[in-house]
N, C-alpha and C positions, 0 to 999 in steps of 0.2 A: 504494500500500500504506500502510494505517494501522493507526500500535501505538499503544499508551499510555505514555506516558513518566514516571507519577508514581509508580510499582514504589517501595514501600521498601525503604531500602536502608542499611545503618550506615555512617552519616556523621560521621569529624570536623573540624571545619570548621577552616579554616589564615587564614582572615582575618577582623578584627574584626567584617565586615559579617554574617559567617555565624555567628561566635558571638554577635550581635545576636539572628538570626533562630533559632536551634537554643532559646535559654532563654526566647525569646518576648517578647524586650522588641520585636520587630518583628513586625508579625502579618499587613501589609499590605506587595502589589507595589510598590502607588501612592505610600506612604511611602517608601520607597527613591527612585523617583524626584523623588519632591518635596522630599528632604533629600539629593539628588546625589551620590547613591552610586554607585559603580561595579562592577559585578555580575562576582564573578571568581571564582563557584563555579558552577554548574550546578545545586548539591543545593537553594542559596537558591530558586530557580524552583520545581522539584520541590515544594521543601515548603510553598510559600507559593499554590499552583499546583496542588493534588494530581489535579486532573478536564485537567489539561494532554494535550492529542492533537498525537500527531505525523503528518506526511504526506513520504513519501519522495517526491521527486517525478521527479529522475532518478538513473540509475545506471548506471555504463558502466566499460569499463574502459579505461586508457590505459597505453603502452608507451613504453619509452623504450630508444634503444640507446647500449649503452656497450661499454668494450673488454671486457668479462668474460662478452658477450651482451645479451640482450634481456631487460627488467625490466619485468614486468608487475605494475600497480598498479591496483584498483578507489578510483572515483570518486563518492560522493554529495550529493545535493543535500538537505537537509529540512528543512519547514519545522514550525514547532509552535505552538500559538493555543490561545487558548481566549476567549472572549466580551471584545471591548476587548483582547485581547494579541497578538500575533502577532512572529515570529523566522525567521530564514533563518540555514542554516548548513552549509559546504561540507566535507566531510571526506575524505582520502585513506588508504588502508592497504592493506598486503599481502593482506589480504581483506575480502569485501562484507560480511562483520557488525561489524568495526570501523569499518569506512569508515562507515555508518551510523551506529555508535556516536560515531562523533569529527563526524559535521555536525549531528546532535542535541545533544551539547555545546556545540557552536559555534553551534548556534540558541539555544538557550537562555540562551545566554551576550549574543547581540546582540536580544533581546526587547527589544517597546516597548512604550507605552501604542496602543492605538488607538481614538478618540474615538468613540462613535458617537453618533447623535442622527436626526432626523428632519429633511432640510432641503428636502422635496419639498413644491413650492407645490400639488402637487396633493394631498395629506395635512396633515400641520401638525398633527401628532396628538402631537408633543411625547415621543414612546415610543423610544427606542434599536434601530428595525430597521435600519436606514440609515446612509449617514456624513451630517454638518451639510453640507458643500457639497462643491461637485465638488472633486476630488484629480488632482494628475496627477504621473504617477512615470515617469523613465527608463532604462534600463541598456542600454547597448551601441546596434545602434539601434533598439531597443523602445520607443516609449513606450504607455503604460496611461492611459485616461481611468477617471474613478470617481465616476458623476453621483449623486446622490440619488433613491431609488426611493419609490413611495406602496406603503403598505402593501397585501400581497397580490401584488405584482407578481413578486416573487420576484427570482432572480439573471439577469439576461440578459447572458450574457457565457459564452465557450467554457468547455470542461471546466476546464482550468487552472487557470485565474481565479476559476471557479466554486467549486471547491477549495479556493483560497485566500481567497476573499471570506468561505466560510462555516467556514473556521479561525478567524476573527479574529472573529466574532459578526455579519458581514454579512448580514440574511436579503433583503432589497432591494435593488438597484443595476441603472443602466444603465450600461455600461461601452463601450469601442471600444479595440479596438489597433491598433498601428500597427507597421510594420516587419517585423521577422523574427520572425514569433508561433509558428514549428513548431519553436521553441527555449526548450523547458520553464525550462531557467535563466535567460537572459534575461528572461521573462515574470515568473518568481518574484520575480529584484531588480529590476526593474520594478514592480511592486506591494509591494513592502517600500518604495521608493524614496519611492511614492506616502504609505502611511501615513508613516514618516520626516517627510515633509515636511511634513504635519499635524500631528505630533507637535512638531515643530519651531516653528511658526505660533502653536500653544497656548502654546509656551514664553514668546512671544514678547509675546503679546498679554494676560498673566497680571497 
């Protein structure tokens, strides 16, 4: 299931980062990260982000017993992207519309850059369909391969994946998983793991 997450909405912002972005001395995501900010509103994304899509991607519910009886709590997973950005984020509440409401905050809240470029020797077209080189992400025992695709190739990789690759602007990629892949959330921070670690790399190599 996919909503849209850039709804306006009256915001006032409770940290300097947001009253940055709200009078517009900040206009860009990329500046925040490049001036090492640390993202502790939600609305920052929203407004900087407004064509921002979410993807719910699991949801269940879990019980817990105590002496007073049995407490049931709904579980979701969601992630939110938009071309170069992508977020995971887990939320729990007494019902399935918060519980989505609170892991969409908590995606939005843990967004990255995600680079993309062209790094397929069989292309070389220099165009952002693709990632620059293979990627590879773990979670639990998941891991995600993320090869470089030539243009037109499209996504070859399960539903999941597929979902996620093309939340974040991925329209090429060969992919492979490994391990326990019929485990929607493991798969998801498996592939956050994956950009992460790119994004990381970039940092690095800057």
């Amino acid at each position: 299931m996919s909503v849209e997450v850039g709804e306006k909405q009256i915001w006032t912002p409770r940290t300097k980062l947001g009253m940055l972005v709200q009078s517009g001395k900040i206009t860009s995501l990329s500046t925040i990260f490049e001036q090492g900010y640390r993202i502790r509103e939600p609305e920052i994304v929203r407004t900087l982000l407004p064509d921002l899509k979410s993807e719910v991607i699991s949801a269940g519910i879990v019980q817990k017993q105590t002496d007073a009886g049995e407490i049931t709590r709904f579980v979701a997973i969601v992630t939110v992207g938009s071309p170069g950005w992508f977020g995971v984020g887990r939320g729990k509440a007494m019902q399935m519309r918060s519980a989505i409401d609170k892991a969409t905050n908590a995606a939005l809240l843990n967004i990255i850059p995600v680079k993309l470029g062209c790094g397929s020797w069989e292309c070389r077209c220099s165009r952002p369909h693709s990632v620059p080189y293979k990627i590879v992400g773990k979670a639990g025992s998941v891991r995600v391969e993320i090869r470089p695709g030539p243009r037109g190739l499209g996504l070859v990789a399960g539903e999941t994946v597929r979902k996620l690759l093309s939340l974040a602007g991925v329209v090429d990629a060969w992919t492979k998983t490994f391990g326990s892949t019929n485990t929607p959330s493991s798969i998801t921070n498996a592939v956050y793991d994956a950009f992460k670690n790119m994004h990381k790399l970039t940092l690095v190599t800057r």
